[in-house]
C-alpha positions as CSV (number, residue, x, y, z in Angstrom):
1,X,19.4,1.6,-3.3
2,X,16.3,2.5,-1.7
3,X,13.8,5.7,-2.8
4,X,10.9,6.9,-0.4
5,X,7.9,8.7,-2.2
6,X,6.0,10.8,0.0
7,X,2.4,12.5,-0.7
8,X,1.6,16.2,0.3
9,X,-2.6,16.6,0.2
10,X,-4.7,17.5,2.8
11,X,-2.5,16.4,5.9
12,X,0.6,18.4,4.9
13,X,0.8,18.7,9.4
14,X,2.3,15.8,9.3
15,X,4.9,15.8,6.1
16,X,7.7,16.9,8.8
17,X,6.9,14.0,10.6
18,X,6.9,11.4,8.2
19,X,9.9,13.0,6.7
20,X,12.1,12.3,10.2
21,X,10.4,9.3,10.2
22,X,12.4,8.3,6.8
23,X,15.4,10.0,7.9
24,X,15.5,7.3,11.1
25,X,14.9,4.6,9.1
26,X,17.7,1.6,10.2
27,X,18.9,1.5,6.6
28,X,19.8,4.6,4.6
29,X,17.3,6.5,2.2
30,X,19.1,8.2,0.3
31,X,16.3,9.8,-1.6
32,X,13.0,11.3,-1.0
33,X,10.3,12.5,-3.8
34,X,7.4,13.8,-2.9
35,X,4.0,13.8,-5.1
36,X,2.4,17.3,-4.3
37,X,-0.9,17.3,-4.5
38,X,-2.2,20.5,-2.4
39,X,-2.7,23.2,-5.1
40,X,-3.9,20.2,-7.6
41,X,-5.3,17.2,-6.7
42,X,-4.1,14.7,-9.3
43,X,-5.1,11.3,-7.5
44,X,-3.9,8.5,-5.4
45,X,-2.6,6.6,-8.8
46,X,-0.2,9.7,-9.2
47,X,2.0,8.5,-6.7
48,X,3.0,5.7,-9.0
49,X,3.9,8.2,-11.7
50,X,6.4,9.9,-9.4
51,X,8.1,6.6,-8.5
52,X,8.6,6.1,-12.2
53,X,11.3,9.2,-11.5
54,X,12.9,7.8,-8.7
55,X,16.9,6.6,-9.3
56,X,17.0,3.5,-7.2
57,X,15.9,-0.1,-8.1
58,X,13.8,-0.3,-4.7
59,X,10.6,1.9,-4.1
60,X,8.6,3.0,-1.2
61,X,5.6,4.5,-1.3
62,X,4.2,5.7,2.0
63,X,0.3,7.2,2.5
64,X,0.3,10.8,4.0
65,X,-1.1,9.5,7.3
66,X,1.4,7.2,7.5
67,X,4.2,6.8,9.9
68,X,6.5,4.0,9.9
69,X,8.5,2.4,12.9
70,X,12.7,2.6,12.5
71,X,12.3,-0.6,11.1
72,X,9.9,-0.7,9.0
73,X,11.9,-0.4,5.0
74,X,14.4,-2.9,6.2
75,X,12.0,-5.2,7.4
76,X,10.3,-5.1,4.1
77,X,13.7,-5.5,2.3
78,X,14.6,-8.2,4.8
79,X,11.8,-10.6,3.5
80,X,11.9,-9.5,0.0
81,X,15.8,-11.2,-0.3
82,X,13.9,-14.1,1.3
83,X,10.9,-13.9,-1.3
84,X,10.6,-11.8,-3.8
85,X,7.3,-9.5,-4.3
86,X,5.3,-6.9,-3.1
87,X,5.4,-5.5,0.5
88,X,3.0,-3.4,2.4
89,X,1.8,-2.4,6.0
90,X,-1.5,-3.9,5.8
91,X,-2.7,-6.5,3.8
92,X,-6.7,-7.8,3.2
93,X,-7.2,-11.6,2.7
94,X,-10.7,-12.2,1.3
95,X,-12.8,-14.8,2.5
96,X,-13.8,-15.5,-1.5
97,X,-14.2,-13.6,-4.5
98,X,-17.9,-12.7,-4.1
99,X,-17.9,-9.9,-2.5
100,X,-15.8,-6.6,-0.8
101,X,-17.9,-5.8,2.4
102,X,-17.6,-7.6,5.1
103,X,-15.5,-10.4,3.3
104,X,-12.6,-10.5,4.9
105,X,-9.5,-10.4,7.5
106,X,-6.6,-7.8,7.8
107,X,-3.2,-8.6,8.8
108,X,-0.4,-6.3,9.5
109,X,-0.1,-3.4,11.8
110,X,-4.2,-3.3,11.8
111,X,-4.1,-6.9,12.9
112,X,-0.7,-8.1,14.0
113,X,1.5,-11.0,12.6
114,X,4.2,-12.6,13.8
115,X,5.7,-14.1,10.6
116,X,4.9,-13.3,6.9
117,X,2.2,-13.5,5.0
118,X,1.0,-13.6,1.9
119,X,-2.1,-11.6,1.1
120,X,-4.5,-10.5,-1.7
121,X,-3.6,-6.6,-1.6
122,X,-1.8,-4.3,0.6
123,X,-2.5,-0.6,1.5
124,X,-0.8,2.3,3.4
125,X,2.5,1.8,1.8
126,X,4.4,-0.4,-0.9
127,X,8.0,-1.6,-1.4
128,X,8.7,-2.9,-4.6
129,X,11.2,-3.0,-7.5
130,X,11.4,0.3,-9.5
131,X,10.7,-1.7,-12.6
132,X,7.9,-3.5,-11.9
133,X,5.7,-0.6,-12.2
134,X,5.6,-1.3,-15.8
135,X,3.2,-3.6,-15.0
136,X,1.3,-1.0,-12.2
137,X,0.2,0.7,-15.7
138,X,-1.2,-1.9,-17.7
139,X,-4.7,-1.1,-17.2
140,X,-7.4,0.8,-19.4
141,X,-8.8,3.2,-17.4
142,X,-7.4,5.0,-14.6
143,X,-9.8,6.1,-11.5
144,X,-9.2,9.3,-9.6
145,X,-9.1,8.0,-6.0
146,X,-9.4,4.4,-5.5
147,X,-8.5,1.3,-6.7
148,X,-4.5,1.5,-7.1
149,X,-4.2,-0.8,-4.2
150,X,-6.0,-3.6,-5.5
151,X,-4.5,-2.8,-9.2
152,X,-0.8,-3.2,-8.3
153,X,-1.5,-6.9,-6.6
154,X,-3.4,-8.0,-9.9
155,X,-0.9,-6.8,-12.5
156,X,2.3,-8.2,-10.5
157,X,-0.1,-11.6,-9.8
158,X,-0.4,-11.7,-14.0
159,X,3.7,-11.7,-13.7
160,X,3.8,-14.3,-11.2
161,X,4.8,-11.8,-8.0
162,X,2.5,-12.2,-5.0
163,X,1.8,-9.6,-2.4
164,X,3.0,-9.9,1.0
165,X,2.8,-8.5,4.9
166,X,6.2,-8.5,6.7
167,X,6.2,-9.3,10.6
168,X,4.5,-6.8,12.5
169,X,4.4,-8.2,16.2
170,X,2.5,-6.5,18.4
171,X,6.0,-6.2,20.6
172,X,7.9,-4.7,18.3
173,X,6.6,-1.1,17.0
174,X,10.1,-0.2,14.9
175,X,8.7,-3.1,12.6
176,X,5.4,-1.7,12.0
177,X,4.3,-0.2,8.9
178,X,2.3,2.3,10.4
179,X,2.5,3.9,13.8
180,X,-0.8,6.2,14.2
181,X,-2.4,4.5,11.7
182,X,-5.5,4.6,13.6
183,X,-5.1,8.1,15.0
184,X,-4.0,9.6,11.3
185,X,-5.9,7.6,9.2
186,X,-9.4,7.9,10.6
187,X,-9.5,11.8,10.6
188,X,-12.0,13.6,8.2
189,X,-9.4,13.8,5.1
190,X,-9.9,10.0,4.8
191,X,-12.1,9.8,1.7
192,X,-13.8,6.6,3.3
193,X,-15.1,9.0,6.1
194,X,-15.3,12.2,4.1
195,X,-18.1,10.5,1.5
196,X,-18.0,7.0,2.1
197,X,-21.5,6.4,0.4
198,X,-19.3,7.4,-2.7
199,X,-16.0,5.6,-2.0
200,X,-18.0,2.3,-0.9
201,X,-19.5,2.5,-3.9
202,X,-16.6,2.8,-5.8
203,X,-14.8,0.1,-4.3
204,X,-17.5,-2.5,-4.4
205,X,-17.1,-1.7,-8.3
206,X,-13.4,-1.8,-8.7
207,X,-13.5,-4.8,-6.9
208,X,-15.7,-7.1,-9.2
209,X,-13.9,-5.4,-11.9
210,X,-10.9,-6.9,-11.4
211,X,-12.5,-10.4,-10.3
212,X,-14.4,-10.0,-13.9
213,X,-11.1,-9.3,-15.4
214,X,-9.1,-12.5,-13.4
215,X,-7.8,-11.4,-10.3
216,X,-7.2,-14.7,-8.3
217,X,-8.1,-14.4,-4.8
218,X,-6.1,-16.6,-2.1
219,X,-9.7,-17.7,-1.3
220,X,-10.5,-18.5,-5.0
221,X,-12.3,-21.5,-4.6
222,X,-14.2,-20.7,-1.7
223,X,-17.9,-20.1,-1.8
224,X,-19.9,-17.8,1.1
């Protein structure tokens, strides 16, 4: 029912890991792809092309400094049964539509929740249906690093789907999303501390490109 895709890059010390960490999820996985990117670097957004291969009707893509707890994909599937739409481990809620910097609050396993909540994007992983990534590649033109996040929340928002954060209590690591996520994600393969002159730039772009386009923000109507 359930497929896992998994991305090989830079931090390929820690594909065993997250590997067992799929293999000890609570519910069963009963298959794994894996979007190799080490001898050519084909970009974040290709992770959405290997799900298009996967068998089941439920996805999961995980980041490759990623970790989830035991409980993590049934937590996700949990609340999906309860509302429909797209899960992740962390989700940004932006004060208003003005700006990316300094605009906003996390929630997840960054900043922990205790029930769910709905969100303008998601990052670090995604559950989904299979077939909603019809709608992931509805878009002109296709960056190289950045902006997939943000892209899968506005095409499923043009279906009516919203994006959501599962519990995450600060109690309960098997829920969580991401269990080193600080440790892992703030290395040097991170492109945001690798060149993040270069990625800020780019996000600050893709950003008011999808507001310009009509990405509707939680915080719409709100002025700063």
């Amino acid at each position: 029912m359930i497929s896992v895709v998994l991305t090989k890059y830079k931090r390929t010390h820690l594909f065993e890991e997250q590997v067992r960490s799929i293999e000890n999820q609570s519910v069963h996985i009963d298959e794994i792809l894996v979007c190799d990117n080490t001898s050519n670097n084909k970009g974040v957004w290709e992770r959405f092309n290997v799900a298009t291969k996967a068998k089941n009707e439920f996805v999961c893509i995980i980041d490759d400094d990623t970790i989830p707890g035991s409980l993590w994909i049934d937590n996700c599937f949990s609340e999906f049964w309860k509302q429909e739409g797209l899960y992740g481990t962390c989700g940004y809620i932006f004060n208003s539509p003005k700006q990316y910097e300094n605009n906003y609050q996390r929630i997840g396993w960054c900043e922990p929740n205790k029930k769910v909540t709905q969100v303008d994007y998601v990052v670090h992983n995604w559950f989904f249906k299979k077939e909603w990534l019809d709608f992931f590649w509805r878009v002109d033109e296709i960056p190289h690093n950045y902006g997939e996040d943000m892209n899968f929340s506005f095409q499923l928002q043009k279906e009516g789907i919203n994006t959501y954060v599962p519990p995450q209590p600060s109690s309960i690591p098997s829920l969580w999303g991401s269990l080193k996520g600080n440790e892992y994600g703030d290395d040097e393969n991170s492109l945001w501390v690798s060149n993040p002159n270069n990625f800020k730039t780019n996000m600050f772009k893709f950003f008011d490109k999808q507001i310009n386009d009509g990405w509707k923000l939680l915080n719409t109507d709100t002025l700063i």
